[in-house]
C-alpha positions in Angstrom: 0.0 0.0 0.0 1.2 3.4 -0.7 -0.2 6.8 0.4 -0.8 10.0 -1.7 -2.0 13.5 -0.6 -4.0 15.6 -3.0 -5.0 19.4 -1.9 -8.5 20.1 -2.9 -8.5 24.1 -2.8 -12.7 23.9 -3.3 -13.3 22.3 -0.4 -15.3 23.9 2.1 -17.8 22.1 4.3 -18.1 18.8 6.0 -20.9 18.1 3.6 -17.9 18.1 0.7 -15.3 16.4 2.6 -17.5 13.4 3.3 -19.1 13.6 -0.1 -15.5 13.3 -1.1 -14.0 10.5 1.4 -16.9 8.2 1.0 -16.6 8.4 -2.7 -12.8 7.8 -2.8 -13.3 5.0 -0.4 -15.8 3.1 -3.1 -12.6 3.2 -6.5 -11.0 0.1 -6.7 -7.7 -0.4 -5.5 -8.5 2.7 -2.3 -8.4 1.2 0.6 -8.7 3.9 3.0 -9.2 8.2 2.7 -9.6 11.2 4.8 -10.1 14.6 4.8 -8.4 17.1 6.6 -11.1 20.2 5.8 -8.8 22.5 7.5 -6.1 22.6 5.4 -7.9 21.1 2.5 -6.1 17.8 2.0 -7.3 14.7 0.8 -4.9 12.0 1.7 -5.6 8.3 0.1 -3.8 5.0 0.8 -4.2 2.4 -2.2 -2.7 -0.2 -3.9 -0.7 1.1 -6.3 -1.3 -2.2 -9.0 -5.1 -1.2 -9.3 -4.9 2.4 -9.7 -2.6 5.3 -10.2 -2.4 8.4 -7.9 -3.4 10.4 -11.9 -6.2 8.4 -11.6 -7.3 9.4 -8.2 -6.8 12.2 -9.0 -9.1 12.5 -12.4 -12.3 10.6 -10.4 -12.5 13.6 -8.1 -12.0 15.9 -10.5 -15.1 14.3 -12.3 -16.6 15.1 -9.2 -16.6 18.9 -9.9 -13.3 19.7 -7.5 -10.5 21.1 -8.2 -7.1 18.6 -7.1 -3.9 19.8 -6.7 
């Protein structure tokens, strides 16, 4: 398992960062997320065979926020 952290400037209520850890929790190969809505970080522990940190990164961006 390997760990990735993603700022996600657009975040700004607990309704977002749930909507966002819950979603990241369901991808394939993400075995684990949370967000720190205080400093805006996303940070995501997957297995890096399944899925790319690029990839991660383009499903949340599909979900209308921008990842850094």
């Amino acid at each position: 398992m390997e760990t990735v952290a993603f700022n996600v400037p657009t975040l700004s209520c607990g309704a977002c960062s749930d909507k966002i850890q819950e979603n990241v929790k369901g991808i394939k190969g993400v075995t684990n997320s949370s967000v720190d809505l205080k400093s805006q970080q996303l940070k995501v522990e997957y297995n890096p065979s399944d899925i790319s940190p690029e990839e991660i990164k383009n499903h949340i961006s599909k979900m209308g926020y921008e990842v850094l």
